[in-house]
VEXDREN-2710 file (C-alpha; in Angstrom, 1 decimal):
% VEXDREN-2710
k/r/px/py/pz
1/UNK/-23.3/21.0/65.7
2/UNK/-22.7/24.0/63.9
3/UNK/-19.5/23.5/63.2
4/UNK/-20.3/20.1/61.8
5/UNK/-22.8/22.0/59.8
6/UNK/-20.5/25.1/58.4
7/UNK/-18.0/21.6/57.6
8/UNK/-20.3/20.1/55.6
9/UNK/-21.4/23.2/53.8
10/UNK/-17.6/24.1/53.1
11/UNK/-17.5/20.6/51.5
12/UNK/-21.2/20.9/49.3
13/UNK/-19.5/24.0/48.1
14/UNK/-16.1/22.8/47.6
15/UNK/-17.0/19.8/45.9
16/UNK/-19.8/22.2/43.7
17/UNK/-17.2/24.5/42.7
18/UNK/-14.3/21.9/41.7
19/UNK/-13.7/20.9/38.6
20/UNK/-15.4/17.9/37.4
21/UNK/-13.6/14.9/36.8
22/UNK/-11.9/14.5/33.5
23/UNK/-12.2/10.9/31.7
24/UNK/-9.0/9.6/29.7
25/UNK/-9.0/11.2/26.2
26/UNK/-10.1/8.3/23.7
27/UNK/-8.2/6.5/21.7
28/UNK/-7.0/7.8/18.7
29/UNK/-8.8/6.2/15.9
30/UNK/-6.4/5.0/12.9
31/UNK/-7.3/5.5/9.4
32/UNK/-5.0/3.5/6.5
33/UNK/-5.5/4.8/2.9
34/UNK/-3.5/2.2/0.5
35/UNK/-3.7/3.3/-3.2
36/UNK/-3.3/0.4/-5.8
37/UNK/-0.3/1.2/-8.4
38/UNK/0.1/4.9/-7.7
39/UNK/3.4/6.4/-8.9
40/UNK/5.8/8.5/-6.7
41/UNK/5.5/11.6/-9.5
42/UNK/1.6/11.0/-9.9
43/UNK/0.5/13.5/-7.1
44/UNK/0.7/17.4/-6.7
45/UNK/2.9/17.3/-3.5
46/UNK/5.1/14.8/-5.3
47/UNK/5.7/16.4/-8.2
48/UNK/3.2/15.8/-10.4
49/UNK/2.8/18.7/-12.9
50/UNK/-0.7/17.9/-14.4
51/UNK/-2.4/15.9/-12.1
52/UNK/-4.3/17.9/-9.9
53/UNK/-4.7/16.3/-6.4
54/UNK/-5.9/19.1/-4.0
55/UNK/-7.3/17.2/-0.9
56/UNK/-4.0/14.9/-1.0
57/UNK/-1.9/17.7/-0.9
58/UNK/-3.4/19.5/1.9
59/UNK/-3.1/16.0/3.9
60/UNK/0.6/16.5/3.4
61/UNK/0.6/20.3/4.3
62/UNK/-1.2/19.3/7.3
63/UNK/1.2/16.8/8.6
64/UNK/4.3/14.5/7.8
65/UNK/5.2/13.9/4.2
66/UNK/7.8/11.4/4.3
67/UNK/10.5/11.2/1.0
68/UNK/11.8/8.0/1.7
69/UNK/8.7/5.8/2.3
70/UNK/9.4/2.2/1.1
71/UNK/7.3/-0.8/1.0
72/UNK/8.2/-4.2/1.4
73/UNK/8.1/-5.5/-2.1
74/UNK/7.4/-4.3/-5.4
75/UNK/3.7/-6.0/-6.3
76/UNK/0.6/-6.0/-4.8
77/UNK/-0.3/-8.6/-2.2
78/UNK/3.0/-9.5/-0.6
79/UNK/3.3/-6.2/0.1
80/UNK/0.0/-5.9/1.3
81/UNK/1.0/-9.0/3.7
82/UNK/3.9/-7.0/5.2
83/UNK/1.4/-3.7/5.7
84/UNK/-0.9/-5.7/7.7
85/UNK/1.3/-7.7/9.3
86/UNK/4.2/-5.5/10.6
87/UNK/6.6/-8.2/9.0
88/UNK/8.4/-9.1/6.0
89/UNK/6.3/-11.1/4.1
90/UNK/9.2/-13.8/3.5
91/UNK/9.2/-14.5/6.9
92/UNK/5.8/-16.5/6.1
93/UNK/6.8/-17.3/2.6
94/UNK/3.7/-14.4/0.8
95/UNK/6.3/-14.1/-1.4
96/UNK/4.6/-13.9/-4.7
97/UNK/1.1/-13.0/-5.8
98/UNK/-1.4/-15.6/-5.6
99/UNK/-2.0/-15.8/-9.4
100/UNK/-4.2/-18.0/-10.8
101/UNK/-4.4/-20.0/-7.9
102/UNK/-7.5/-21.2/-6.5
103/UNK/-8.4/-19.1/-3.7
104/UNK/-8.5/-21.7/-0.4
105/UNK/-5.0/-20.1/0.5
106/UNK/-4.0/-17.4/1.7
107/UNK/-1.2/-15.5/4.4
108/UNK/-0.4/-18.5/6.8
109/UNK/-3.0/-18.4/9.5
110/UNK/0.1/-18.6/12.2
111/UNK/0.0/-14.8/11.5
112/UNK/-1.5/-12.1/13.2
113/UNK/-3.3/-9.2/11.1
114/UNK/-3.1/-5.7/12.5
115/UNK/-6.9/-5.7/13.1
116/UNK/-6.9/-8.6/15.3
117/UNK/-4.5/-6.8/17.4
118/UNK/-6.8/-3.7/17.4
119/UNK/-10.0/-5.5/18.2
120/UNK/-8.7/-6.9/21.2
121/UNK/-7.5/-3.1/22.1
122/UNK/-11.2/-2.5/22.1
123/UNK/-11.5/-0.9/18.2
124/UNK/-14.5/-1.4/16.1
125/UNK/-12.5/-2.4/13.4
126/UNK/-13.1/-2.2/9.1
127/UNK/-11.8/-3.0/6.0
128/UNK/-12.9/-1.6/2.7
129/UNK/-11.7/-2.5/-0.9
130/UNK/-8.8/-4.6/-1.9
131/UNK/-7.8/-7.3/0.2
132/UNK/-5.6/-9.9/-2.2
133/UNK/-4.4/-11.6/0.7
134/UNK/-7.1/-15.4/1.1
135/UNK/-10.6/-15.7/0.0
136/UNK/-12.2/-18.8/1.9
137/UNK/-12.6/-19.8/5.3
138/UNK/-10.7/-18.7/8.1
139/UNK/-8.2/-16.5/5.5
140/UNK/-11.3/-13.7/4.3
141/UNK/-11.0/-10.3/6.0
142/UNK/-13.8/-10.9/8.5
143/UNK/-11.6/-13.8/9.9
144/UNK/-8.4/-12.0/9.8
145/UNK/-9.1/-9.4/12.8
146/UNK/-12.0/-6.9/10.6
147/UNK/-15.1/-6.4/11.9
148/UNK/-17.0/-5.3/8.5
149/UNK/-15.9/-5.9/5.1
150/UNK/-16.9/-4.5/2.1
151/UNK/-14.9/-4.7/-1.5
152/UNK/-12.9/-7.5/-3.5
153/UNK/-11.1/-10.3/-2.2
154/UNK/-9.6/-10.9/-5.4
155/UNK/-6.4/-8.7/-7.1
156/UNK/-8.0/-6.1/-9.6
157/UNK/-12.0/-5.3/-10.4
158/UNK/-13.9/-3.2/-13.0
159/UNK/-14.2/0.0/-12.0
160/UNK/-17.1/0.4/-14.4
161/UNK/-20.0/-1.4/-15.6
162/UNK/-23.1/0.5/-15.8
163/UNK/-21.4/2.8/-18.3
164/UNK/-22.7/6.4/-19.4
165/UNK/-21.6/9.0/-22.0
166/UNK/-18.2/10.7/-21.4
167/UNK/-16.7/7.5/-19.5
168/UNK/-13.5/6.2/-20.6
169/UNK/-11.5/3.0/-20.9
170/UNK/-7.8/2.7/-21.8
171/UNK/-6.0/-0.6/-23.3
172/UNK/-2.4/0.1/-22.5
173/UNK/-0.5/-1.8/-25.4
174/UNK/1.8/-4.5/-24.2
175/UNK/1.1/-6.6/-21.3
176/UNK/-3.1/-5.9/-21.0
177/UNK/-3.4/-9.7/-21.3
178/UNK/-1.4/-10.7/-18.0
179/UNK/-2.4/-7.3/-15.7
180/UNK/-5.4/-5.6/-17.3
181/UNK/-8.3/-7.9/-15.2
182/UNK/-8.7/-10.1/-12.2
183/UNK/-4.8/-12.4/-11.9
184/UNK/-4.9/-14.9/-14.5
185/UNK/-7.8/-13.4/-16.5
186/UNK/-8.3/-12.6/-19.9
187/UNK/-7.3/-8.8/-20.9
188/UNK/-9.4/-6.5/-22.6
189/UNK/-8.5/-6.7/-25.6
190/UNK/-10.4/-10.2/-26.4
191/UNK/-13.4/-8.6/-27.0
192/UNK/-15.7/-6.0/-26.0
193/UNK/-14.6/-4.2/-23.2
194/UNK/-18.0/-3.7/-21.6
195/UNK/-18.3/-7.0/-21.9
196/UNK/-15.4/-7.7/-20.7
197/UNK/-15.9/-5.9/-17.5
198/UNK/-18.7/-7.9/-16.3
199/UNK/-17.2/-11.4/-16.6
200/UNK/-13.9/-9.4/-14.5
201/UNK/-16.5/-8.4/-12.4
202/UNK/-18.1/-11.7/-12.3
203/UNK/-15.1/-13.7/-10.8
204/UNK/-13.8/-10.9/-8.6
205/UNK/-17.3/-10.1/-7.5
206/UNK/-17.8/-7.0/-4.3
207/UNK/-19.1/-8.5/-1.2
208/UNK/-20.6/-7.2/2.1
209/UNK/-19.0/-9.0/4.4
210/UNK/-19.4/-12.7/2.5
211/UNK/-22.2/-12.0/1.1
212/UNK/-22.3/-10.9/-2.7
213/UNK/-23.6/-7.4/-3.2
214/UNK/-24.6/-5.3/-6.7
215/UNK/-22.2/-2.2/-7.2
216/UNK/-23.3/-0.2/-10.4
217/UNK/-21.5/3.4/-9.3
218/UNK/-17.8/3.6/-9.9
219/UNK/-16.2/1.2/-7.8
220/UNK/-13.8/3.9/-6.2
221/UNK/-16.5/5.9/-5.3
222/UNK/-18.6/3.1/-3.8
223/UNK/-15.4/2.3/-1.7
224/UNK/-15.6/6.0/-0.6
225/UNK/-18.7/6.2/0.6
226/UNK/-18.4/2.8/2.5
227/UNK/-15.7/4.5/4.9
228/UNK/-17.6/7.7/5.2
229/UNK/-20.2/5.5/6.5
230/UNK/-18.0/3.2/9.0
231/UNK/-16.7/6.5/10.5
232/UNK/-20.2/8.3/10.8
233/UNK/-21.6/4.5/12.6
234/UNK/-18.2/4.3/14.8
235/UNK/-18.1/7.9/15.2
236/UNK/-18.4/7.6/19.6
237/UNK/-16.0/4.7/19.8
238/UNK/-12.2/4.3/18.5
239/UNK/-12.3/2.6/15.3
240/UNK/-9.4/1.1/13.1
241/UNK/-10.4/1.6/8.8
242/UNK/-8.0/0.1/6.3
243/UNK/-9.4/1.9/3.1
244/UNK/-7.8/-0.1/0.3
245/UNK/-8.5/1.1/-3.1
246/UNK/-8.1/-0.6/-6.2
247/UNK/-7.4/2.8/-8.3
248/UNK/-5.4/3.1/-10.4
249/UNK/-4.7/-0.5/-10.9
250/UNK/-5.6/-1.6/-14.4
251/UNK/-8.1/-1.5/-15.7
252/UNK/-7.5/1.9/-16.7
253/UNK/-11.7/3.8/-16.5
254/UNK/-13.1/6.5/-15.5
255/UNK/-16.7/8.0/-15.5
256/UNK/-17.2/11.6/-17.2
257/UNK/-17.3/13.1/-13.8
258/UNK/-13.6/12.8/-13.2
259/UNK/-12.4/12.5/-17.0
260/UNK/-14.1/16.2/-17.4
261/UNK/-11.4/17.5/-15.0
262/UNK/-8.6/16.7/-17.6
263/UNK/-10.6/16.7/-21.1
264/UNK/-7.1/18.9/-22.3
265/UNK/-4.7/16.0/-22.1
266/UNK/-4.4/14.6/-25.8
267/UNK/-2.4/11.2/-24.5
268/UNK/-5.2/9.0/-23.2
269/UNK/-3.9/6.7/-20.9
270/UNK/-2.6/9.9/-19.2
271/UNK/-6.2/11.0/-19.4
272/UNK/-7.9/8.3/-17.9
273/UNK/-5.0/7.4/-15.5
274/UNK/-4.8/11.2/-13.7
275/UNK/-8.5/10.9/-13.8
276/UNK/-8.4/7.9/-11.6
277/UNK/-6.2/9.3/-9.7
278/UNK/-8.3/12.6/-8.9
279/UNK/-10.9/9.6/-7.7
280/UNK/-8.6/8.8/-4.9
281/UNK/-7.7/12.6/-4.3
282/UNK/-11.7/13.0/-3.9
283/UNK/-11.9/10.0/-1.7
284/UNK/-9.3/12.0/0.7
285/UNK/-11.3/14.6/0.9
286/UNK/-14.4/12.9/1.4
287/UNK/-12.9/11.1/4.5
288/UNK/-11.4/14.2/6.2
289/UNK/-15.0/16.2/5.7
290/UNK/-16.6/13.3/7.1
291/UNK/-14.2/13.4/10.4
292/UNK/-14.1/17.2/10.4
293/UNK/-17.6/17.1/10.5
294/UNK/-17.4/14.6/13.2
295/UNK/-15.1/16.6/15.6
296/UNK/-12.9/13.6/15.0
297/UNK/-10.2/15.2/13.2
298/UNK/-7.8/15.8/16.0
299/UNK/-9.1/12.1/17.5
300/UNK/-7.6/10.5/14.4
301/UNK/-4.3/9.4/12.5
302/UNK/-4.8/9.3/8.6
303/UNK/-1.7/7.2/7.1
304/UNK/-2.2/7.6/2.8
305/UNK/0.7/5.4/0.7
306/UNK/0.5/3.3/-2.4
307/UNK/1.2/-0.5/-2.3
308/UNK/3.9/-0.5/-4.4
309/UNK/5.3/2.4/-7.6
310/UNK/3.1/2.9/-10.7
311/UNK/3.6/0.1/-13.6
312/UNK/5.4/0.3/-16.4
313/UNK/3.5/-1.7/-18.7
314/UNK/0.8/1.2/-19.0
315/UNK/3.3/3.0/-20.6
316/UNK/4.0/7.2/-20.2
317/UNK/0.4/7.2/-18.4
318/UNK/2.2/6.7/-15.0
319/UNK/5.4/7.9/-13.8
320/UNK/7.6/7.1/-10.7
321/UNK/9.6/10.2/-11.3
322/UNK/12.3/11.7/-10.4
323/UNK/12.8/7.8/-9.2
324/UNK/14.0/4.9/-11.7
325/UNK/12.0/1.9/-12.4
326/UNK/8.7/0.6/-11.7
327/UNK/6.3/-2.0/-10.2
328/UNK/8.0/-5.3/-10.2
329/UNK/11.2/-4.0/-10.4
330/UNK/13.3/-3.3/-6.6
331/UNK/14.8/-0.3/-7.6
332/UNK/13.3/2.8/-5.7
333/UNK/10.6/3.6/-8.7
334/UNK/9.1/0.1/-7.5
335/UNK/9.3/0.3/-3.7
336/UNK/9.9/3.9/-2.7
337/UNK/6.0/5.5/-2.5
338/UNK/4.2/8.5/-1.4
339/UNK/4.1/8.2/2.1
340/UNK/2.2/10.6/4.1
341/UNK/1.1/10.9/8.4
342/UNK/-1.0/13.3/9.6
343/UNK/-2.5/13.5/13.3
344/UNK/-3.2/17.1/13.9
345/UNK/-2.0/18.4/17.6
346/UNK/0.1/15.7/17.8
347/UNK/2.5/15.6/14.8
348/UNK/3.8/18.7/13.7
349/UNK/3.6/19.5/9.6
350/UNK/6.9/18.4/8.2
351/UNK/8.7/16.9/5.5
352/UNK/10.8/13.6/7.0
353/UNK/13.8/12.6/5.0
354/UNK/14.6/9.4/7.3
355/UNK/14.3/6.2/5.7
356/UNK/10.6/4.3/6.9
357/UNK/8.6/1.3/5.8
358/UNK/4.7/-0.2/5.2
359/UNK/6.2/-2.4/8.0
360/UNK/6.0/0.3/11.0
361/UNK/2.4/0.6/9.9
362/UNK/1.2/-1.7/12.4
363/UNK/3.8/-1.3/15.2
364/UNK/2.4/2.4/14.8
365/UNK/-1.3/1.7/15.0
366/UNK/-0.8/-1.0/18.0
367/UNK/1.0/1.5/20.3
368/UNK/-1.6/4.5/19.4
369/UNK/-4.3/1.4/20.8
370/UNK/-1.9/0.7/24.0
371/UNK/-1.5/-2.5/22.2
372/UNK/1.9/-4.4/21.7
373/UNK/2.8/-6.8/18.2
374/UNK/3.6/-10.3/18.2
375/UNK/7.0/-11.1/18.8
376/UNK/9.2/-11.2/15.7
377/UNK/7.8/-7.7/14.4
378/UNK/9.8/-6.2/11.3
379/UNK/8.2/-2.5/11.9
380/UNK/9.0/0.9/14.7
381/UNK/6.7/2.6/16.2
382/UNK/7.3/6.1/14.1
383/UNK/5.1/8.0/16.4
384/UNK/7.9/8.8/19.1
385/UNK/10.5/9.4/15.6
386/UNK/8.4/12.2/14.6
387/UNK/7.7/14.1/18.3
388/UNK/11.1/14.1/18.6
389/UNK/10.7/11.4/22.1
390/UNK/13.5/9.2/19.9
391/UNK/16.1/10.3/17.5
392/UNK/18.3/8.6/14.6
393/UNK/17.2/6.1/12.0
394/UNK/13.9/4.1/12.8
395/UNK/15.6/1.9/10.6
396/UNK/19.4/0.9/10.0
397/UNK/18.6/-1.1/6.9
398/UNK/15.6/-2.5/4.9
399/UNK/15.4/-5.3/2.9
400/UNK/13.5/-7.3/-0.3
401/UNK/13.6/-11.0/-1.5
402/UNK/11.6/-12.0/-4.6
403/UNK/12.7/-15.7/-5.3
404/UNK/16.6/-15.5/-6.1
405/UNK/16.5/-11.8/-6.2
406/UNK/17.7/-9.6/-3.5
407/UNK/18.1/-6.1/-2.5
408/UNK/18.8/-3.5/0.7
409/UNK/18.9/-0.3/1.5
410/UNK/21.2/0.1/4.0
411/UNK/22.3/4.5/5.0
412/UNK/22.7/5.7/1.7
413/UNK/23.9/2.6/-0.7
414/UNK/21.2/0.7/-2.3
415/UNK/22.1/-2.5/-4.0
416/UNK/20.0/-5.0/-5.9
417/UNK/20.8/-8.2/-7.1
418/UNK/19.3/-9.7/-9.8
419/UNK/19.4/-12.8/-11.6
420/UNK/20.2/-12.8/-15.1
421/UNK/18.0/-14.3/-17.8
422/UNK/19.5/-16.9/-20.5
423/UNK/20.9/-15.1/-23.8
424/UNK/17.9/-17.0/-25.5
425/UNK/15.6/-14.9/-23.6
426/UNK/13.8/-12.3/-24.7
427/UNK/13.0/-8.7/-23.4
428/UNK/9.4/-7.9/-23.1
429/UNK/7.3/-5.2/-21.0
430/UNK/4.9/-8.4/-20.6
431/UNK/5.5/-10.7/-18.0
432/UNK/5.4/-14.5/-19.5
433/UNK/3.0/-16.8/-17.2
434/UNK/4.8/-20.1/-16.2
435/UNK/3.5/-23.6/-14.9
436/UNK/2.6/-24.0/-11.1
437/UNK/6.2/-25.8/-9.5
438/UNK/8.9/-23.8/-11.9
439/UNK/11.2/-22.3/-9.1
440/UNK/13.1/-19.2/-9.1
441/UNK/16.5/-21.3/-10.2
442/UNK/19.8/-18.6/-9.9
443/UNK/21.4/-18.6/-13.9
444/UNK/24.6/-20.4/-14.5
445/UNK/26.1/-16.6/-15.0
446/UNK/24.9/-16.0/-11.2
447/UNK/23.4/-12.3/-10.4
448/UNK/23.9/-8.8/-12.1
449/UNK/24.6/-6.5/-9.6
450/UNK/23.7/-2.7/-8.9
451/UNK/24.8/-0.9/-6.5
452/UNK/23.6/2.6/-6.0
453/UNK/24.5/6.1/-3.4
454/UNK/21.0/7.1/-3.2
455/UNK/22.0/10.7/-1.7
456/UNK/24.3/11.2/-5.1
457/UNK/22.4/9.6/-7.2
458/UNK/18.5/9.2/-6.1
459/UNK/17.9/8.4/-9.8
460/UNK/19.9/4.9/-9.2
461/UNK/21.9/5.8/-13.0
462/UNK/25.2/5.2/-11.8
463/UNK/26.3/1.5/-10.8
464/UNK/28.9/1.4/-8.4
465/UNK/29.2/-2.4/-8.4
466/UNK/32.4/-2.8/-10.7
467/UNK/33.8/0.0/-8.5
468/UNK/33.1/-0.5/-4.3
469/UNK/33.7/-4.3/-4.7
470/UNK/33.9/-3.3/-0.8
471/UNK/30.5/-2.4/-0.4
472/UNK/28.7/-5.0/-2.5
473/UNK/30.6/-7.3/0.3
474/UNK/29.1/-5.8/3.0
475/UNK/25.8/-5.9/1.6
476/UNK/26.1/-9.8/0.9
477/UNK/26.8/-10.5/3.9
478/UNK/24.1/-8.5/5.6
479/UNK/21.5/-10.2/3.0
480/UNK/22.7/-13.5/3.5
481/UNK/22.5/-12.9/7.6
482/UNK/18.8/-11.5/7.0
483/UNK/17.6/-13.9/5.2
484/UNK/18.3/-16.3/7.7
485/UNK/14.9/-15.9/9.5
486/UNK/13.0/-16.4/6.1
487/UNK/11.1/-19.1/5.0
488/UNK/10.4/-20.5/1.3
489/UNK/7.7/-19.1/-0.7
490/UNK/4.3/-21.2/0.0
491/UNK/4.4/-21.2/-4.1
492/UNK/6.7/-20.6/-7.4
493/UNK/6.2/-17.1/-8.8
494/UNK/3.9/-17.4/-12.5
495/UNK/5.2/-14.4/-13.6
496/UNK/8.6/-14.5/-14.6
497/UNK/9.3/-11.5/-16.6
498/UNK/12.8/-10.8/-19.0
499/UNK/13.5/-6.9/-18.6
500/UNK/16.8/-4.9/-19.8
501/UNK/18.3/-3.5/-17.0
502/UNK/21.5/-1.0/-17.8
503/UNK/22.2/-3.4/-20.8
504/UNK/21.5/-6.8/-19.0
505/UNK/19.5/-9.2/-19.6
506/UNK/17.7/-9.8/-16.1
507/UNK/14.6/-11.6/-14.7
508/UNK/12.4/-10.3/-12.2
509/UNK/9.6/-12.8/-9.9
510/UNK/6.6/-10.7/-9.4
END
């Protein structure tokens, strides 16, 4: 008996003094910041040397900054369709942005969206600001895998209506009539701009969910303070947050608050513009005091990129730089973005020159949830790239389609064929709207050609077409084998723009 007794008191005291018993860390939650139109040069940590973006900066000093980040096309929802998808948008024919439209379409409900796959890994999931990608039925955000939704369904919004003193607008001259509102809208310039923001704002109005809601605060900070909210009401579970802003997409405003910071920049677009962008920087911020506040800050991956490079038809407000060319256009200034991961104690602070995509997005986010992609995934998982588990290229080559126009990366060469315009064409920054049914038809005179050595020459100035007939070959032939598992755009481009390209006449499909 008294041993039995000394026995059990060994165990009473064995079992006080061990250690308790640990539960499996959590989940890492996964936050996705898209910006809307942000150039490559338009931040501090790119380059930038007036725009003052603090809180994005300190995102990048405080993880991965990537310098070859590409998206999958050059304009706004296809690429969006690739983000969320973890596939090439022409492999379900997104190919071109839904504009003017009616909005009973969307990506091909065959596909599965990056929030389905986290909700079934047990993520509360959310999506707040731009979607672009189906409005009705079974193709709105609350049917495509989000649990909450809050923002635009639609391509562009005002980011101002209640106006006060010190806020500004900005017309940029040129194409304001084809990009400066909602797709297919009028632009500002048709009459009061005021007035002009509430009819934009009007047909691309902000819901909750499906219901329409009143926003009267500037729309990116609105956006803002929706996510600080999700993460404060998700703050004990693992969440998934796609924050997609609409800044700085046209139209160009900003409210005094932000415009004060920049009141010593004569050239108003680049006023308003950096003004907008300082919007997003404070929006960063915002979200990372939120999960510091939280204790969630080592609990959580923050991914910030833009959709697709700045545009050029809002003239020297933007700039891509050191990069050449701009939205719509598949050379690196439309496709190559800032890119940025940071997960602290888990990824070290670096800066990644190895070539990655919007498409490992994702791949990325489903392993962190211990979930897998559909089969016929386009995107890496870059997490194991970047501890160092896996080594080389996550990526041997990437690729872009945009009706008859192709392009690759593929190591250093960058190629991008394009298909000429007629002679009776004309040039124009603005992109001419055509009827519903006019397909992308290759010229008579077939494609111009550029073929660039991006480690050379990472401005793409030099065309080696003329003189590595060797190369271009290649890069046909890996195109043409690529573009195999495509499928046709589920419509004709409307915007079918003539640009001058190293003396060509060319056409882009945006």
């Amino acid at each position: 008996m008294r041993k039995s007794l000394v026995a059990t008191a060994a165990l009473g005291l064995a079992l006080a003094t061990a250690p308790a018993y640990a539960a499996p860390a959590r989940k890492p939650n996964v936050i996705v910041i898209l910006a809307d139109d942000l150039g490559y040069g338009d931040t501090g940590v790119y380059g930038s040397t007036f725009v003052k973006t603090p809180n994005i900066d300190a995102l990048a000093a405080d993880g991965v900054r990537f310098t070859q980040g590409y998206v999958s096309h050059p304009v706004c929802a296809p690429s969006r369709a690739a983000l969320l998808t973890g596939r090439y948008q022409t492999r379900f024919g997104y190919e071109f942005n839904p504009v003017g439209r009616d909005r009973t379409s969307g990506v091909s409900l065959d596909e599965t969206f990056i929030g389905e796959v986290m909700q079934k890994a047990g993520y509360r999931t959310g999506m707040v600001g731009k979607w672009h990608l189906g409005e009705s039925g079974g193709y709105h955000p609350v049917a495509r895998g989000f649990d909450e939704f809050f923002g635009t369904t639609a391509g562009a919004n005002a980011f101002i209506i209640d106006t006060k003193p010190g806020d500004e607008f900005h017309t940029p001259r040129g194409a304001e009539g084809s990009y400066g509102t909602v797709e297919g809208g009028a632009g500002l310039g048709d009459g009061p701009e005021i007035e002009q923001m509430v009819r934009l704002r009007e047909r691309a109005p902000i819901t909750r969910g499906r219901e329409v809601v009143e926003v009267k605060e500037y729309l990116t900070d609105a956006f803002t303070d929706e996510a600080v909210r999700f993460i404060g009401a998700n703050k004990d579970k693992p969440f998934f947050l796609y924050l997609s802003h609409t800044t700085p997409h046209t139209p160009l405003q900003a409210p005094a608050k932000y415009i004060d910071r920049y009141r010593h920049i004569e050239n108003k677009g680049q006023r308003v513009y950096a003004a907008m962008v300082s919007s997003l920087d404070d929006s960063v911020g915002a979200v990372r005091a939120k999960l510091k506040a939280e204790g969630l800050e080592k609990d959580t991956l923050i991914i910030l990129l833009s959709d697709n490079g700045c545009a050029g038809y809002i003239g020297d407000a933007c700039t891509n730089a050191p990069l050449n060319g701009y939205k719509g256009m598949h050379l690196d200034g439309g496709v190559r973005v800032p890119f940025i991961m940071t997960w602290p104690g888990h990824l070290a602070p670096k800066v990644e020159t190895r070539v990655i995509s919007s498409l490992d997005i994702a791949p990325t986010a489903a392993a962190l949830a211990g979930a897998t992609m559909p089969k016929g995934s386009d995107g890496v998982n870059l997490v194991p790239y970047l501890t160092g588990k896996k080594t080389g290229a996550p990526h041997t080559a990437l690729y872009w389609r945009s009706g008859v126009n192709f392009a690759i990366r593929d190591g250093d060469w960058k190629m991008w064929m394009i298909n000429r315009a007629e002679p009776s064409e004309v040039a124009s920054n603005a992109a001419r709207v055509t009827p519903e049914g006019v397909k992308a038809e290759l010229s008579p005179r077939g494609h111009f050609v550029m073929l660039y050595d991006l480690k050379a020459d990472p401005g793409e100035t030099t065309n080696l077409a003329a003189t590595r007939p060797d190369v271009v070959a290649k890069l046909k032939a890996r195109i043409e084998a690529w573009d195999k598992g495509n499928v046709p755009p589920q419509w004709t481009s409307m915007r079918q723009s003539v640009r001058e390209v190293e003396g060509e006449l060319v056409k882009l499909y945006p």
